[in-house]
N, C-alpha and C positions, 0 to 999 in steps of 0.2 A: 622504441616504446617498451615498457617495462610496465610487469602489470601486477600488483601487488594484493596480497588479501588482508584488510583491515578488519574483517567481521568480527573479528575473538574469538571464535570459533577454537582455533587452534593456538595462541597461548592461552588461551585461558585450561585448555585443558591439560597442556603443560606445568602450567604455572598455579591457575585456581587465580582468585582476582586479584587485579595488579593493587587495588588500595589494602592498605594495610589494616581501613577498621571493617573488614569482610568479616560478619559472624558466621561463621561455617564453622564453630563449637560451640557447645555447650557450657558456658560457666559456672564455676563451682565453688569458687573461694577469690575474695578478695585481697589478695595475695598480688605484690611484684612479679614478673616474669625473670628466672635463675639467671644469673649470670652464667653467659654461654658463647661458643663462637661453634657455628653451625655452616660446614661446608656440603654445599649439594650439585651435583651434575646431571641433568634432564637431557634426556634427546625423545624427541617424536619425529616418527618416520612414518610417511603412507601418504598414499594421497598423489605420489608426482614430489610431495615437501617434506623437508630436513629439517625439523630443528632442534637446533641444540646449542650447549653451554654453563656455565659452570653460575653459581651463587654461592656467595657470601654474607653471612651475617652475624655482628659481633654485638654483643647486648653486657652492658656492664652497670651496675648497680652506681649510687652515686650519694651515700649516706641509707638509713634505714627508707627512706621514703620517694626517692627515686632513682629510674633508672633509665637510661639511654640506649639507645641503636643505630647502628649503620647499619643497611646492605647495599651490596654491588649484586648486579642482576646484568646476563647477557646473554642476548639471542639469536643465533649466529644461523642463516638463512639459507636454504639450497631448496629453491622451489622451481617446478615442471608439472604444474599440476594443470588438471583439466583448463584452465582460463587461461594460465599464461601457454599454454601448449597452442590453442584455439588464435591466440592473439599477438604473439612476439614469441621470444626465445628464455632459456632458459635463464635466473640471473640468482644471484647471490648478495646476501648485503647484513647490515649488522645492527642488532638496536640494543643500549644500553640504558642502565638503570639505575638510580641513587637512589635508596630513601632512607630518612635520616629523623626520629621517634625521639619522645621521650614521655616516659608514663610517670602519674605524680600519686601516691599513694595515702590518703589522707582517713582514717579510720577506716569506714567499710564504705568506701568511695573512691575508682583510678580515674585522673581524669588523662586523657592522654592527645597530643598534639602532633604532627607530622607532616611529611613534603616532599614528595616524590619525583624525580626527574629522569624521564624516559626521552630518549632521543635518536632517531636516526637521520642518515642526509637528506631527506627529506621529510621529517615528519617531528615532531617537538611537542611535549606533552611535561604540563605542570599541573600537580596535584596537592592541594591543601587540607588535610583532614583531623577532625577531631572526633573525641568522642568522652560518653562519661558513662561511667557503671556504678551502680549503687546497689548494694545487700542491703534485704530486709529479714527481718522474723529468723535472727542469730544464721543467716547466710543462708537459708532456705530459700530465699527465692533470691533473682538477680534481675535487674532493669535496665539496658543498657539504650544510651542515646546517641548516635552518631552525625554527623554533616561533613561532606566533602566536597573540594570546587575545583574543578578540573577547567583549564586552559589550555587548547590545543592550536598549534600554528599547522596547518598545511601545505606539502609544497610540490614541485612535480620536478623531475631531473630533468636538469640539460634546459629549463627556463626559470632563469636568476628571479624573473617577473610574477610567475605566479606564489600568492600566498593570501591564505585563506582561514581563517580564527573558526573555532566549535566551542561553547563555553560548554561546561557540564555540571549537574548539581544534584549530588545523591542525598538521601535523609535516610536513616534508620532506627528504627525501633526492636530493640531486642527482648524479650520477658524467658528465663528459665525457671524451672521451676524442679527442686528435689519431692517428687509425689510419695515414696519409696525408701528405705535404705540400699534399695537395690536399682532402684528406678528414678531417671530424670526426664525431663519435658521442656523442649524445649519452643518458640515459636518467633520467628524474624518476620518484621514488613519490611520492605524498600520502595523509596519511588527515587527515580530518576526521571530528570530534565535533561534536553538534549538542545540546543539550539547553535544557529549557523551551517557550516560548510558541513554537510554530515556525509558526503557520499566519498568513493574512493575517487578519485580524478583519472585514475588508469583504467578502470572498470567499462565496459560497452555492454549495452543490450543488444539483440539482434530483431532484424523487422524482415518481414517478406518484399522481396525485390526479383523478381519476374526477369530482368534484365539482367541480373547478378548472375555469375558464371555459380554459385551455390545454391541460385535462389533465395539467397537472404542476404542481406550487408546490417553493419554494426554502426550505431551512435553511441555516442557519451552516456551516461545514468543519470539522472536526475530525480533528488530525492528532495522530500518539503524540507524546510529547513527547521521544523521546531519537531520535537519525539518526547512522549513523557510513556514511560512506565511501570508499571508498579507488579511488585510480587510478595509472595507471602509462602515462606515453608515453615514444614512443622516437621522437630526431629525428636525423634524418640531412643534413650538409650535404657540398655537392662543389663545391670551386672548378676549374671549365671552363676551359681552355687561353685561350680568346676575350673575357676579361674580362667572364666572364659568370660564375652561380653558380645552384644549383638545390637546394632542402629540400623535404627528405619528412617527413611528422611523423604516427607513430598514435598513440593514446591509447583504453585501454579501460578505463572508468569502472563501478563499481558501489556500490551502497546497498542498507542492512539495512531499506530501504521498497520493496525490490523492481524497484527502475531497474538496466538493466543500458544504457550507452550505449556507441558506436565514434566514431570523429573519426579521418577520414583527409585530409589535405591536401598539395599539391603547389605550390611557391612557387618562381616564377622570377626572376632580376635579373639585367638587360643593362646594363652602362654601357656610350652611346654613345660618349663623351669622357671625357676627365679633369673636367669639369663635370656631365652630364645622363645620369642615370639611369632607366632603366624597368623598373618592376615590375609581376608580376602572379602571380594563385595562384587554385586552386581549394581547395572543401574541400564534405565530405559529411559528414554529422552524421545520425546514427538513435539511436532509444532506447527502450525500453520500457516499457511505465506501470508506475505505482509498484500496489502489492500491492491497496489501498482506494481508490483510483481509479472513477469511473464516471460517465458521461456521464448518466446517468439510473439514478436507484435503485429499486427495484420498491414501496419504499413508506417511512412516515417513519422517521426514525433506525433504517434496515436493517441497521444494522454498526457497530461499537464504534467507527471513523475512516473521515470520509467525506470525500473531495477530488473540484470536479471542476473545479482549477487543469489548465488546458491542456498548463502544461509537468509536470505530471505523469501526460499522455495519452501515450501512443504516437503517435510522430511522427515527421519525417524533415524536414531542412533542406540545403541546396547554396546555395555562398555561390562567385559570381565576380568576383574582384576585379582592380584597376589601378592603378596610378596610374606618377606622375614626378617626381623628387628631382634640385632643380638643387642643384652642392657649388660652394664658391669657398673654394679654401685661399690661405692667407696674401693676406688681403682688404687692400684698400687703405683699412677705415675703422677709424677710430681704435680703438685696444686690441683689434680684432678679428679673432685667428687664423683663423678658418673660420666659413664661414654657409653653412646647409642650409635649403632651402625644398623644401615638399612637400605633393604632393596628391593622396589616395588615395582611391578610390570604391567602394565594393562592392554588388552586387546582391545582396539575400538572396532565397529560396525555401522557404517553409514548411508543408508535407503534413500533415495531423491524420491519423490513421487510426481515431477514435472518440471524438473532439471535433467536436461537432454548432451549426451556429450555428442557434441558435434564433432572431435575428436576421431570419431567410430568408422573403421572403413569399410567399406560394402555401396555407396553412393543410393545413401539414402536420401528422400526428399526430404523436404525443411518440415520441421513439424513431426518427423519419421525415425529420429532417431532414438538409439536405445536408453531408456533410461541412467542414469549416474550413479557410480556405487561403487565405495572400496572400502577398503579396512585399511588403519595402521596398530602400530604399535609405541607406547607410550612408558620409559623408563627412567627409573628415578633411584639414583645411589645418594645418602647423603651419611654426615659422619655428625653428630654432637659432642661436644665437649665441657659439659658444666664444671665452672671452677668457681 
């Protein structure tokens, strides 16, 4: 048995979201995106889990008015973490990614199309996304509209026979706003739809069992089968007299499973030079468990949906981060405008507040043991190449 963590927890904190029309910036001009081929290598460690692997992405222009993209994405797995420790052995496994753009650039309006295909030996994910941006009042303000439809197959190793469909459906509305010549404003809604097979199939809750040499034995999870959520952040940027710049970003998330989350973070940039850059940010992350949620159930199939995925526990995370970004505009190598190298480190920190690692040796009672908690670390080298 092999037991897998589906939550996003951890790529997404790798990666940031797998669709490509994620506003997580602030837009400023209705402008193409440069022609560029951008190589990056992430690993995240901590936890018990490994992940890592290399990304590619090559963006080429295609007349004055559009432009196209590939990338290749790969996430190459070494997990021991609390669940799979509790419940099987250690395993390793691979999941790849395509996605493949094209933005259409029509006066002060991109509209842009794309298709994502994420895949491992058991699990299959297709992604269809669009979006539109529109300047108003000579590029002072920007509107952007996005929809995405995600289809997902499920399946479980070592049975040819199980397989199980999730459809999914994001909508976005994006408004920034130049308040400033030094100041922008920015503010994103999302709702997502979630329906079908939404639980991990490797995943177990545990229930109190009186006859269990632990005292507790483990079922399957079972979650409802339909999830809508909606969230709304607001990000704030100030360019500093001193060639420096400073974002603030909240975002307050909630779901009809009973998660109600905050995300507050603070991000600073100093260029030294016309070359060498220095970055760095905090961010604080809390959430509350989902409605069926429970570290330990009082007995078997206690409740019509039973979860006891960590990231649907009550918990709290603080992430500090760093790094430095050397720039070389109009480079001396051949076809090459501008190269950007960079490398960025983050500390994470993560608090269970009723997520119990059964893991913990001392022969604690069920119900008894120490709460969950570790840290990792999260790094990211990547190169740009605008030609």
């Amino acid at each position: 048995m092999v037991v897998t963590d589906r939550s996003g927890l951890f790529p997404a904190l790798v990666k940031g979201l797998a669709c490509a029309m994620a506003f997580s910036q602030i837009a400023t001009a209705a402008t193409l995106p440069q022609d560029n081929v951008d190589v990056l290598y992430h690993r995240y460690e901590g936890g018990g889990m490994v992940i890592d692997g290399p990304s590619v992405l090559v963006r080429k222009s295609a007349g004055p008015q559009v432009s196209v993209s590939g990338q290749y994405y790969v996430d190459m797995v070494s997990a021991a973490s609390v669940d799979v420790v509790a419940l099987a052995s250690e395993y390793t496994e691979e999941r790849t990614e395509y996605t493949f753009g094209v933005d259409y650039l029509h006066e002060d309006s991109i509209l842009s199309l794309g298709y994502t295909n994420s895949s491992e030996n058991d699990y299959e994910a297709n992604t269809v996304y669009f979006s539109a941006s529109q300047e108003f009042f000579g590029g002072m303000s920007t509107v952007t509209l996005g929809y995405a439809r995600g289809q997902d197959e499920v399946g479980v190793r070592g049975n040819e026979s199980f397989s199980e469909d999730a459809d999914r459906q994001n909508y976005q509305l994006g408004l920034s706003q130049v308040m400033t010549r030094n100041s922008l404003l920015g503010v994103d809604l999302e709702v997502v739809t979630d329906e079908g097979y939404l639980e991990n199939p490797y995943r177990r809750n545990r229930y109190i069992d009186p006859d269990a040499e632990r005292g507790f034995r483990y079922q399957p999870e079972r979650y409802p089968e339909t999830r809508a959520s909606f969230s709304v952040a607001t990000r704030a940027l100030y360019y500093l007299p001193y060639r420096a710049s400073i974002r603030g970003e909240f975002r307050y998330f909630s779901d009809s499973w009973g998660i109600d989350a905050q995300t507050f973070e603070l991000a600073y940039v100093h260029a030294l030079n016309p070359r060498w850059t220095l970055e760095g940010r905090a961010r604080y992350y809390v959430q509350d468990e989902a409605d069926f949620y429970s570290d330990l159930y009082a007995f078997e199939n206690s409740q019509t949906h039973l979860a006891r995925d960590k990231e649907m526990s009550a918990f709290s995370g603080t992430t500090l981060g760093g790094g430095v970004v050397y720039e070389w505009k109009q480079t001396s190598l051949p076809g090459v405008q501008r190269l950007q190298a960079s490398l960025l480190v983050d500390w994470l920190d993560f608090s269970y507040d009723n997520f119990r690692d059964v893991t913990a040796s001392g022969g604690f009672l069920p119900g008894e043991e120490p709460l969950y908690s570790f840290d990792a670390f999260v790094t990211r080298a990547s190169l740009i190449l605008e030609y």
